[in-house]
N, C-alpha and C positions, 0 to 999 in steps of 0.2 A: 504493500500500500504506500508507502514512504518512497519507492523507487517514481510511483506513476505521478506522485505529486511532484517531482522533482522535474516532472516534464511536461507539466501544467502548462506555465509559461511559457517554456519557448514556443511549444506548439501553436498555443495562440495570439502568438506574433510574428513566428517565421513564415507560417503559411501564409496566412491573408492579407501581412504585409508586400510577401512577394507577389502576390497578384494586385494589389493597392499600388507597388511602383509600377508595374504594365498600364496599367491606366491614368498614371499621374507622367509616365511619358508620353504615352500617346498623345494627351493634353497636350504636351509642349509642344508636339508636332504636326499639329493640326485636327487633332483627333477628338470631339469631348462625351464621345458615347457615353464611357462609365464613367466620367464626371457628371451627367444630366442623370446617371441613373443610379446616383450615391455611391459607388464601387471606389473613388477615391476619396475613403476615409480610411483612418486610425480605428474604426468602430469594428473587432472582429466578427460581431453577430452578420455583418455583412458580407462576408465572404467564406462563411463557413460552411463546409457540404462535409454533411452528419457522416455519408460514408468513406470519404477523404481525408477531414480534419480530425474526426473523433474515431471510426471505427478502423478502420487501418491504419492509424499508427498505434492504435490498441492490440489488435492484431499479434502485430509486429512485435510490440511488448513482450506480451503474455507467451510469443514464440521463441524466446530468446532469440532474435534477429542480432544479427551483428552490425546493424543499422535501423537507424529508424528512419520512415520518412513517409510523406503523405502529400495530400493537394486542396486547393479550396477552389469554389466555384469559379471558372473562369470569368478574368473579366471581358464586355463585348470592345471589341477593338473591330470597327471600320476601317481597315487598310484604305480603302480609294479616296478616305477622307487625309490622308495622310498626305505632306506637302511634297515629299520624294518617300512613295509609295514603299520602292525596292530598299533602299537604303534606309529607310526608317522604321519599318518591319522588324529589319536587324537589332536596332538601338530599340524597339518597346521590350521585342525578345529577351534580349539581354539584359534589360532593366530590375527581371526579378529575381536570376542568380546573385544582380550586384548588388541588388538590396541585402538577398542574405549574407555575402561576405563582409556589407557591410554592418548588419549584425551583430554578427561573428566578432568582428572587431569592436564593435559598442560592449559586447558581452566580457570580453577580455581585458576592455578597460576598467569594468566595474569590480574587476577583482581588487584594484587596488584602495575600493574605501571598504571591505570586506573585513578588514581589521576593529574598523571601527563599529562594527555590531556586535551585539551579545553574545557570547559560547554558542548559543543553540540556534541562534536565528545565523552566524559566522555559517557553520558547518552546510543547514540547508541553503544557503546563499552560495558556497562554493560549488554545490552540488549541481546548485540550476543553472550556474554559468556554463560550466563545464559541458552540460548537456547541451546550454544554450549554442554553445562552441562547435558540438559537435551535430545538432540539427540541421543548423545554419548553410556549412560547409556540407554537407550529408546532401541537401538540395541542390545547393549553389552546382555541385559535380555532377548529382545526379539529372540534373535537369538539361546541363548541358551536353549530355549525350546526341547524337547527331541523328533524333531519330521523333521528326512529327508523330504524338503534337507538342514532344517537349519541345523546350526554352532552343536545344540545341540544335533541333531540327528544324525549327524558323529559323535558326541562325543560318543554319546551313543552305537551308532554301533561298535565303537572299543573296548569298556570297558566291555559290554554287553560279557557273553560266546555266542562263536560262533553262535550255533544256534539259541538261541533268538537274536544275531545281526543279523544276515541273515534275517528273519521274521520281522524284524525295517525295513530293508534296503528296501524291498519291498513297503513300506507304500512313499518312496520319488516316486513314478509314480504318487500319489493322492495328494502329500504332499500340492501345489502351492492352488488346489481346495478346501482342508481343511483350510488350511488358508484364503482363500476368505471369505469364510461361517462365520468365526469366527469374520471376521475384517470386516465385509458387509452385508449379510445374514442378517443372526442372531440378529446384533442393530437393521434391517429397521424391519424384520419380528414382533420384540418385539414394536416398537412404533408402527405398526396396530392393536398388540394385547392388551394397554398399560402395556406392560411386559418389564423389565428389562433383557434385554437376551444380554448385551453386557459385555462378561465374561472379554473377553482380559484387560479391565484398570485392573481388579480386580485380577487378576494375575499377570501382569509386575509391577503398581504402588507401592505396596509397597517393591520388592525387590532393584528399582530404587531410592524411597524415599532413603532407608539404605545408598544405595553407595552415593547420594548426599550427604548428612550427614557425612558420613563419610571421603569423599574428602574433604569438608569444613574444616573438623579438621584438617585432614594433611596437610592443606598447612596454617593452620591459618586463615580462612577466621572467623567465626564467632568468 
């Protein structure tokens, strides 16, 4: 019970904050869909989807996953309303990894007035950073996988020449399915076979390791 309160918070600011910055850029760039239809707030009730936010990364929890992660309703982004459509695509996409890195790093700074709380409220404050640390980063990598409808696969479809974007773009109808398989499938099928078939830590953990590491420097933690 103490593990899951620890993950209270992050959860309900890494998720819907990252879909909160896709539509606070799109704003800047000509865009004000989820600005007219409240999706650029701080408010998480707004961007929460019950099987994204709360029951999958509960999920994940209670399975000892070696990652946690999750999604919140997406926000609506009108690309044609965008003022350079292809290149700005790019920058909304990208907008909700960088929120969480930048997180990640809000969370790494707060270790430092961590001292100045109580024994008991110290220890659960260090805990939810940590998590916070690692939620953050856990999205920010996993999202930018090159594979619609994540973050990386928009990315990829604007940078990609045309026609092999086009031919990406296709692949977000299957996209949700593939990632089942990879995040579900694939572990259970492998422990009936005693196979090791759970690719996903072994792709996202070491690029997450780096930014943890690396966040620690910049603020002076270690």
């Amino acid at each position: 019970m103490r593990e899951a309160t620890l993950w209270v918070l992050p959860i309900l600011t890494a998720i819907p904050l990252h879909e909160a910055a896709h539509g606070l850029a799109a704003r800047q760039l000509g865009d004000d869909t989820a600005y007219r239809l409240g999706r650029v707030s701080l408010n998480p009730l707004r961007h929460i989807d019950p099987f994204g936010t709360i029951i999958l990364p509960l999920l994940l929890l209670v399975s000892h996953s070696p990652f946690l992660f999750g999604f919140a309703k997406p926000v609506p982004v009108n690309f044609n309303r965008l003022r350079r459509p292809r290149r700005d695509s790019v920058l909304v996409a990208a907008a909700g990894p960088a929120m969480n890195i930048l997180l990640a790093v809000i969370s790494a700074a707060l270790a430092h007035v961590v001292d100045y709380l109580p024994a008991t409220a110290s220890e659960w404050a260090v805990g939810t950073i940590q998590r916070s640390m690692e939620l953050n980063l856990v999205l920010a990598v996993f999202n930018m996988i090159p594979l619609p409808p994540l973050d990386g696969g928009r990315v990829a479809v604007g940078l990609l020449p045309r026609a092999l974007g086009m031919r990406l773009a296709r692949v977000e109808r299957h996209g949700i399915l593939i990632l089942l398989v990879f995040v579900f499938l694939l572990p259970l099928l492998g422990q009936t076979l005693g196979m090791d078939l759970n690719f996903l830590p072994r792709l996202l953990l070491p690029p997450v390791d780096f930014l943890y590491n690396a966040i620690l420097k910049l603020v002076r933690i270690t």
